[in-house]
PADO-442331 format. One record per residue (C-alpha): residue number from 1; residue in three letters; x, y, z. Coordinates in Angstrom, 2 decimals, padded with zeros to 5 digits. Example, Ala and Ser with C-alpha at 12.3 -4.5 7.8 and 13.67 -1.06 7.14 Angstrom:
% PADO-442331
    i   aa       c1       c2       c3
    1  ALA   012.30  -004.50   007.80
    2  SER   013.67  -001.06   007.14
//
This chain:
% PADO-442331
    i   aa       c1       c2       c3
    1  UNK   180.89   066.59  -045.83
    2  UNK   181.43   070.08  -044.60
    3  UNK   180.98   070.58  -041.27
    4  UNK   178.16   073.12  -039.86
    5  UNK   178.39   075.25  -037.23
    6  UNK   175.53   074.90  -034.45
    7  UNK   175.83   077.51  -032.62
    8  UNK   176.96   080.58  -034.27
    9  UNK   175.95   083.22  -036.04
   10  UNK   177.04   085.92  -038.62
   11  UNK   175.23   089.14  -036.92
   12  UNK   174.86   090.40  -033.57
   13  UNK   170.34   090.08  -034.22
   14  UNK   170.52   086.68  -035.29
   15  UNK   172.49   085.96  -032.15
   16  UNK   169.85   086.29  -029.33
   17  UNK   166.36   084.01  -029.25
   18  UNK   163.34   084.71  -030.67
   19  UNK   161.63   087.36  -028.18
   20  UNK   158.30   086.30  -026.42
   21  UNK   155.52   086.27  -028.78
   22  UNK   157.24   084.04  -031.13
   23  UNK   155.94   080.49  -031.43
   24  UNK   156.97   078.28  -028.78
   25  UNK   158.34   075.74  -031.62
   26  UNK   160.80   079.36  -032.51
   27  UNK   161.76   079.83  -029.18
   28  UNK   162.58   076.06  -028.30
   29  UNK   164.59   075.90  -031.43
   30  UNK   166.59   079.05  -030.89
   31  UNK   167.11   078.48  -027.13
   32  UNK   168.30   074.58  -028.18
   33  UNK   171.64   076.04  -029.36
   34  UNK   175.07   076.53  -027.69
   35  UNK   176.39   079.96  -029.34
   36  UNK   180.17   080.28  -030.16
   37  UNK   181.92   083.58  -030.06
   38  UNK   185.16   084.35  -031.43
   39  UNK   185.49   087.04  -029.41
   40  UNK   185.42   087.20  -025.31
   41  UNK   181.61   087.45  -023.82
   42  UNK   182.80   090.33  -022.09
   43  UNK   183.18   092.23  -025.23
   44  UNK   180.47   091.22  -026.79
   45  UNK   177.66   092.23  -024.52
   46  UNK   177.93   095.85  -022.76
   47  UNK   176.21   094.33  -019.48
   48  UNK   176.32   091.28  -017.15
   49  UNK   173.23   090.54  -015.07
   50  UNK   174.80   088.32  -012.31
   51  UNK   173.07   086.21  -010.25
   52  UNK   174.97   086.21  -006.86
   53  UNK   174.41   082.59  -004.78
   54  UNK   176.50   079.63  -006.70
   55  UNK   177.59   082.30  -009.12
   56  UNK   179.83   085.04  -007.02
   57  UNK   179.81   083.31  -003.33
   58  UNK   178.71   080.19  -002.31
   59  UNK   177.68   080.54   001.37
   60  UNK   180.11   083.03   003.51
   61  UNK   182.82   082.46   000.84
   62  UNK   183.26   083.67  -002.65
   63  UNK   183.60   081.38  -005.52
   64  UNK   187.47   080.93  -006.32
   65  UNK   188.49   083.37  -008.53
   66  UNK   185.47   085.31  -008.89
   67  UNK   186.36   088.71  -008.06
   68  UNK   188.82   088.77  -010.13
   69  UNK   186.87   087.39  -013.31
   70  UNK   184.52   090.09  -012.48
   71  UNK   187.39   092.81  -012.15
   72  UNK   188.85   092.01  -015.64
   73  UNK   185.29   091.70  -017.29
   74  UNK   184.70   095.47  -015.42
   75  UNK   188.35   096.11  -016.97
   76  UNK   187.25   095.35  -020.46
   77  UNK   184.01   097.80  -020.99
   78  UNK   181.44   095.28  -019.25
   79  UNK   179.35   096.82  -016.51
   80  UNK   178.55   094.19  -013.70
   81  UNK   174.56   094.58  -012.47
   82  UNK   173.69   091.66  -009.72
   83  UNK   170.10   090.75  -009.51
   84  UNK   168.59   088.25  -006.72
   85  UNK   165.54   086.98  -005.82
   86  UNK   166.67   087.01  -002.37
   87  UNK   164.03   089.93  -001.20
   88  UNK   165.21   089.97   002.93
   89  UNK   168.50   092.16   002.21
   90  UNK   169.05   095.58   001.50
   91  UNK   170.86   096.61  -001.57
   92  UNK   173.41   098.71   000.91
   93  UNK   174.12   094.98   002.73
   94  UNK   174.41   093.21  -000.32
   95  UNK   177.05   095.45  -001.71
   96  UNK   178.85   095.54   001.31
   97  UNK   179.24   091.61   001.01
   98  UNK   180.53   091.82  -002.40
   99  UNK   182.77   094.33  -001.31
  100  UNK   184.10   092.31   001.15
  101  UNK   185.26   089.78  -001.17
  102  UNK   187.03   092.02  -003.10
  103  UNK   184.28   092.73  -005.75
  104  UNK   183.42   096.44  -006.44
  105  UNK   179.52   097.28  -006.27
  106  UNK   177.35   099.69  -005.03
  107  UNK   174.33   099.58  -003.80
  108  UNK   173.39   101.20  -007.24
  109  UNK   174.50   098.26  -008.96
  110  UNK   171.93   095.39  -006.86
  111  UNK   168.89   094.75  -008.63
  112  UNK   166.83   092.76  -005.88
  113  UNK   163.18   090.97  -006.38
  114  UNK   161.82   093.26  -003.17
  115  UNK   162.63   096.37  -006.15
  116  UNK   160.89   094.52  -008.81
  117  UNK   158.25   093.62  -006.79
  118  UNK   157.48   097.04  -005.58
  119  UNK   157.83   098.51  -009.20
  120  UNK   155.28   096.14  -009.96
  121  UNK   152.90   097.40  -007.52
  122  UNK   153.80   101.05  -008.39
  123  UNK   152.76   100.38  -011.98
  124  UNK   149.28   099.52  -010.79
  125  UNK   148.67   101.16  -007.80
  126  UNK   147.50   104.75  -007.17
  127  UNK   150.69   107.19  -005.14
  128  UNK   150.38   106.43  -001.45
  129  UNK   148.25   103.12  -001.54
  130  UNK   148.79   100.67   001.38
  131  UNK   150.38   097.78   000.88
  132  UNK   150.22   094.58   003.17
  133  UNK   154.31   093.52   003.40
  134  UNK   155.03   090.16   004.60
  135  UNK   158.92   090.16   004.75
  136  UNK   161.92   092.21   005.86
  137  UNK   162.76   095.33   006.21
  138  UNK   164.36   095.50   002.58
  139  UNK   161.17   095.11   001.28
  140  UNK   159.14   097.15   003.18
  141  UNK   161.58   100.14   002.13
  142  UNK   160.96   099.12  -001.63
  143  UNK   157.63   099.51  -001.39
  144  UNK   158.01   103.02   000.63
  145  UNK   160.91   104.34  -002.24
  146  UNK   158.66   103.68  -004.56
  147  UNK   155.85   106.31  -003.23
  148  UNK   153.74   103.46  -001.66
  149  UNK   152.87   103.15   002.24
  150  UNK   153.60   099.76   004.34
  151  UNK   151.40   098.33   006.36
  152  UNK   150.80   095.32   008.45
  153  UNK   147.03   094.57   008.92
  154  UNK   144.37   094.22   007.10
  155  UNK   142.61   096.47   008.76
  156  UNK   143.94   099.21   006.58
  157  UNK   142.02   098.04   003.69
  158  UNK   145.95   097.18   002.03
  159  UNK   145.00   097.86  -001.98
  160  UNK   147.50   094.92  -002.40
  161  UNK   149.77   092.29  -000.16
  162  UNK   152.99   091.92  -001.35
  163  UNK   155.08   088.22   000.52
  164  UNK   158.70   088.16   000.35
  165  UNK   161.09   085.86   002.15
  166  UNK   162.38   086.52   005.79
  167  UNK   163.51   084.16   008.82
  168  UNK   160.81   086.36   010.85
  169  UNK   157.94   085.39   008.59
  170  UNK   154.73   084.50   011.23
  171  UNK   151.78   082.59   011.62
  172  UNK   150.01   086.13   012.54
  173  UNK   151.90   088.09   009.19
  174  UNK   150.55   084.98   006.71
  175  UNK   147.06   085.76   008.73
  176  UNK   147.04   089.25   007.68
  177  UNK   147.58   088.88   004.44
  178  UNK   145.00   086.23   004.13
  179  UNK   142.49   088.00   004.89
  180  UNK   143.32   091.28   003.13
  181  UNK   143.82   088.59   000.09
  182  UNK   140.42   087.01   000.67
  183  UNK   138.91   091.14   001.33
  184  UNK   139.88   091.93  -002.53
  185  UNK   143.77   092.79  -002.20
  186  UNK   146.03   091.75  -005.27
  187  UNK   148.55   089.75  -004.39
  188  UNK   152.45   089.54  -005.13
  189  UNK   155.44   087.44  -004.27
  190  UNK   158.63   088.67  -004.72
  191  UNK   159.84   085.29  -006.06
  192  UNK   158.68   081.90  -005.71
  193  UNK   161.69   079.80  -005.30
  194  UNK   160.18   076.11  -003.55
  195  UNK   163.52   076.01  -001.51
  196  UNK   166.14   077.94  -000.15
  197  UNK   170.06   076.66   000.14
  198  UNK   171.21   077.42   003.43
  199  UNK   174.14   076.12   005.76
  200  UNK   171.96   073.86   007.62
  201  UNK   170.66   072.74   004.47
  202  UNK   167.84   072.91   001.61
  203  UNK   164.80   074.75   003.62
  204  UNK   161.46   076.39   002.85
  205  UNK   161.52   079.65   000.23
  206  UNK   158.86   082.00  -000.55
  207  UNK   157.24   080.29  -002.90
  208  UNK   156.55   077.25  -000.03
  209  UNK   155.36   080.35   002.05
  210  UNK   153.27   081.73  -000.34
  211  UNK   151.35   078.84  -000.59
  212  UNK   150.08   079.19   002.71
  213  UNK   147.93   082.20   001.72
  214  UNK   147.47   080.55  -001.71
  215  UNK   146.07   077.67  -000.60
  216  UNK   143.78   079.64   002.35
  217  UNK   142.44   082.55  -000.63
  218  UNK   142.21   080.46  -003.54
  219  UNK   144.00   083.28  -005.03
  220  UNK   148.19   082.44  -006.34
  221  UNK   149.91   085.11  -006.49
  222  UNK   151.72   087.67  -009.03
  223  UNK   155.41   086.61  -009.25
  224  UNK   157.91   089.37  -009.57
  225  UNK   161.12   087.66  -009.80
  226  UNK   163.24   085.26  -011.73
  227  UNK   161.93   083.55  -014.14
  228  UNK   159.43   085.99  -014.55
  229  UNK   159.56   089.51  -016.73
  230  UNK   159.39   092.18  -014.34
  231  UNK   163.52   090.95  -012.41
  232  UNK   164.18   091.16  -015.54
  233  UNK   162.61   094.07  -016.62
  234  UNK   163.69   096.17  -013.75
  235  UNK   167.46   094.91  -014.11
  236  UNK   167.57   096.21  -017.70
  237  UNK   165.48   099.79  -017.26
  238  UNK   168.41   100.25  -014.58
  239  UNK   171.39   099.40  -016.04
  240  UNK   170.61   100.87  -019.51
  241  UNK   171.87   097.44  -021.13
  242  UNK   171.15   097.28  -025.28
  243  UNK   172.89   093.44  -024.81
  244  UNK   172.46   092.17  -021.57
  245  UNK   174.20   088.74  -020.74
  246  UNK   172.03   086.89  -017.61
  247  UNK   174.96   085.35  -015.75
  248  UNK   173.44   082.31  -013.46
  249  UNK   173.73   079.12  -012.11
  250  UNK   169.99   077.86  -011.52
  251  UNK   168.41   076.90  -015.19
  252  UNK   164.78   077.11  -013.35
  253  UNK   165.36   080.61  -012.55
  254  UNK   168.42   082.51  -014.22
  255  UNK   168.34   080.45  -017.62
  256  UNK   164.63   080.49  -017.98
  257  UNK   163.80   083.82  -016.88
  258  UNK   166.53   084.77  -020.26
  259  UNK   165.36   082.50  -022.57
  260  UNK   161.38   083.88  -021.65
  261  UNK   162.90   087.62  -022.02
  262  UNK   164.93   086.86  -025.34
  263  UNK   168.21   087.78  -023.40
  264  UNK   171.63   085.58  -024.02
  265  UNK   172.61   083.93  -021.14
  266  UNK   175.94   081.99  -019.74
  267  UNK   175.36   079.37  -017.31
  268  UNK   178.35   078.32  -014.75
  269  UNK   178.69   075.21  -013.11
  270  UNK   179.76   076.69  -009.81
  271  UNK   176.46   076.24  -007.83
  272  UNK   173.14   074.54  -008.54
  273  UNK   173.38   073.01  -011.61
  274  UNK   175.59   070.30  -012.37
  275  UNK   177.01   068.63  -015.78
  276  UNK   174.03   066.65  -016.08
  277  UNK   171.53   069.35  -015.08
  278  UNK   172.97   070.84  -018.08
  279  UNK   172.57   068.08  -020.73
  280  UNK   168.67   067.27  -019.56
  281  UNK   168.01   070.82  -020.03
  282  UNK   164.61   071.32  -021.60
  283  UNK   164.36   073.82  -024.12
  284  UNK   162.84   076.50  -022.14
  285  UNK   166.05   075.99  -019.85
  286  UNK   168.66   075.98  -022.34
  287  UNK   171.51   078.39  -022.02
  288  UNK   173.05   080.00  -025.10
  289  UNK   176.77   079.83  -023.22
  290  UNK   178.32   077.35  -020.64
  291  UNK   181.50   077.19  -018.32
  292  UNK   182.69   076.11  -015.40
  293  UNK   183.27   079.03  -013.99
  294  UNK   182.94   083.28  -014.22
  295  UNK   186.06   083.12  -016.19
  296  UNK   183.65   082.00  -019.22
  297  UNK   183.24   085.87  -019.19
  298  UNK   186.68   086.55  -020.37
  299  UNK   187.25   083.71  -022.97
  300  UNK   185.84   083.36  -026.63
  301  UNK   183.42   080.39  -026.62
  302  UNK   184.14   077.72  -029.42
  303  UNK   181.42   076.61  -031.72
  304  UNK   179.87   073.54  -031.60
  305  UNK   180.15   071.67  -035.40
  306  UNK   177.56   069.21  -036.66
  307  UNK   179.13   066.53  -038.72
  308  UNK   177.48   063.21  -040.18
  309  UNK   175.05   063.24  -037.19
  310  UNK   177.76   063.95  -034.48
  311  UNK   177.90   067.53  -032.29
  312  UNK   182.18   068.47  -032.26
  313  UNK   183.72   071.06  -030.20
  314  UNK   187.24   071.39  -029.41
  315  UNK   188.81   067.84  -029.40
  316  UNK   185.58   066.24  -028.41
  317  UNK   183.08   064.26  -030.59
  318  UNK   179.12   063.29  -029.41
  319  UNK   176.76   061.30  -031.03
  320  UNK   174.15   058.63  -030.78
  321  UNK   171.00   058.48  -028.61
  322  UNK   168.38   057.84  -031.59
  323  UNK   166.06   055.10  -030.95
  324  UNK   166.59   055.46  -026.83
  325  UNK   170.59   053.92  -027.03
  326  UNK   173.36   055.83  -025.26
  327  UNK   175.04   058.80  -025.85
  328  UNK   178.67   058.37  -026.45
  329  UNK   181.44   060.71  -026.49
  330  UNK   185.09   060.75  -027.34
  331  UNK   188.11   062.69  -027.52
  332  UNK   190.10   064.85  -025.44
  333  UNK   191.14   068.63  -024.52
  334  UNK   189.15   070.82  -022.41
  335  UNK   186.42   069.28  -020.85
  336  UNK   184.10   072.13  -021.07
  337  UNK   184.20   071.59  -024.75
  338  UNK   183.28   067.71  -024.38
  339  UNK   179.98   069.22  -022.55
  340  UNK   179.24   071.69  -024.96
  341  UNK   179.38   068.94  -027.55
  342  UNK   177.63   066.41  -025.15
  343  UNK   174.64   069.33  -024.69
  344  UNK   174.11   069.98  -028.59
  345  UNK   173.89   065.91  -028.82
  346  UNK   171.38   065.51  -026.45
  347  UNK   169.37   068.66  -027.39
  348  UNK   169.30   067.59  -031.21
  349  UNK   167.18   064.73  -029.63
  350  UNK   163.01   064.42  -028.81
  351  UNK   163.94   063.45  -025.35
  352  UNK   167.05   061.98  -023.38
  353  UNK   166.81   059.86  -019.94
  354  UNK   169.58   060.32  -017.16
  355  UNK   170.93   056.53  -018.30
  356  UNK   171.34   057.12  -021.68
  357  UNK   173.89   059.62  -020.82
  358  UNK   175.77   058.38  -018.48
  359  UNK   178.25   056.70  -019.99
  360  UNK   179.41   059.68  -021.72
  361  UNK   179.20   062.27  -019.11
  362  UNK   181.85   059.81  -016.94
  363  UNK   184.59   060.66  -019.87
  364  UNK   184.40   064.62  -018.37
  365  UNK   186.41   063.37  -015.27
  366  UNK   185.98   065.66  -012.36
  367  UNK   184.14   068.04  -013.87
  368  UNK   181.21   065.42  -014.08
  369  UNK   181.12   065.07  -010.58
//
């Protein structure tokens, strides 16, 4: 029997998922494939839309050998764009981190969920509107760039609160916005990640915050940022990309927030998501590329081959799971490839527990773990 090919494609269209509007049976079913390229990612999409936490740096430190994956992808035609839900930086500080890992940027080139939200108010809101801002200072000087004026009370009669993420974040800030929420004031989060990684461990986010008005109002508010449209949105009205690749490690945030755009997207195993993450994806979650690192940017990706009911790639042969049984997979070569083979396995199937794949993910070695 010949084999097929499972993730590839013969034209550049036919490459990316079906764009919102489609049926959600079209967009699982497009999103439930691993793409192969015979040519480097880098080369085949004129823009990367990195996520920066678990993808670039990790903490103080930047992922080994990130800069200079990101140097030669720059070297190649690529332009590098990094876009964050964090919404308490400035896109000056940000840039100066990067920079001080060795990783060109300007502030030009940081797309931040403070930006997107603020666009998002812009859009609606009349030129000079007040505008509740519970955050930093990076977001209140989103909201002023974009012709909008900050304030902190409700008794300004704010047209809208917008809530974004800051250490500083108080009882008497959340009050505010309450009751400018409860007055009539739409309401926006920059993002509305649960949690937030930090050194001292996994802690509050925005989205936890945001609940605290939420829950007072009634009213849940307008999410700007990943997974939703408008991060995207903005990332791709500034950088001018025709093929954007999202670059991320999270597949609740990054992965999803492509797949719900129609975007390709490459997720690394350098942060948040782990082997396993990866093969329990659900299709709304599914990336189109893996690696385990920002060196996937530089390589061609090998398609996966469907053969007699098993998923191939590289040396490496899946198969099994029908009826609830294990997984199994065998071979050898680049474990990367046993994943990619492992993923199109499980995602061929209606649904896949943690146990029944086990016993194949422990034949990845280290890269399991």
């Amino acid at each position: 029997m010949t084999a097929e090919p499972a993730g590839t494609d013969d034209s550049d269209e036919a490459a990316e998922p079906a764009p919102p509007g489609g049926t959600g049976r079209d967009r699982a079913g497009l999103a439930s494939l691993l793409r192969g390229s015979p040519e480097p990612l880098s080369q085949r999409y004129d823009v990367a839309l990195l996520d920066l936490d678990g993808v670039v740096y990790v903490g103080p430190a930047a992922v080994p050998g990130a800069p200079e994956a990101l140097a030669k992808a720059a070297g190649t035609g690529m332009r590098l764009a990094f876009v964050t839900n964090n919404a308490s930086r400035t896109p000056a500080a940000i840039a100066a981190q990067l920079a001080g890992f060795g990783v060109p940027a300007a502030a030009a080139d940081i797309i931040t969920s403070a930006q997107a939200a603020a666009t998002l108010l812009a859009s609606r809101l009349a030129p000079g509107s007040a505008v509740l801002v519970i955050g930093s200072t990076a977001l209140r000087m989103a909201v002023r760039e974009r012709g909008l004026r900050p304030v902190s009370t409700a008794l300004d009669r704010p047209a809208a609160v917008v809530q974004g993420y800051a250490p500083g974040v108080s009882y008497s800030q959340l009050l505010e916005g309450g009751l400018a929420v409860r007055a009539g004031a739409w309401f926006v989060a920059s993002n509305a990640d649960a949690t937030l990684p930090t050194s001292r461990g996994t802690q509050p986010g925005n989205g936890a915050l945001c609940q605290v008005i939420a829950y007072a109002t009634g009213q849940q508010p307008v999410v700007a940022g990943k997974p939703q449209p408008p991060l995207h949105a903005e990332a791709v009205a500034r950088t001018g990309a025709q093929r954007p690749l999202v670059v991320g490690d999270r597949l609740d945030t990054d992965i999803e927030g492509a797949v719900r755009a129609g975007a390709a997207s490459l997720l690394v195993l350098t942060g948040v998501t782990h082997p396993d993450g990866a093969v329990l994806a659900p299709p709304s979650q599914r990336p189109s590329y893996l690696a385990a690192d920002l060196a996937g940017l530089l390589e061609p990706h090998p398609a996966v081959t469907s053969q007699a009911g098993a998923f191939c790639c590289g040396g490496w042969r899946a198969h099994g799971g029908h009826g609830g049984t294990e997984l199994s997979l065998d071979g050898a070569g680049d474990p990367v490839d046993g994943l990619r083979a492992l993923c199109a396995a499980a995602w061929s199937l209606e649904a896949v527990s943690a146990e029944m794949i086990r016993p194949a993910l422990a034949q990845l070695g280290p890269l399991a773990h």
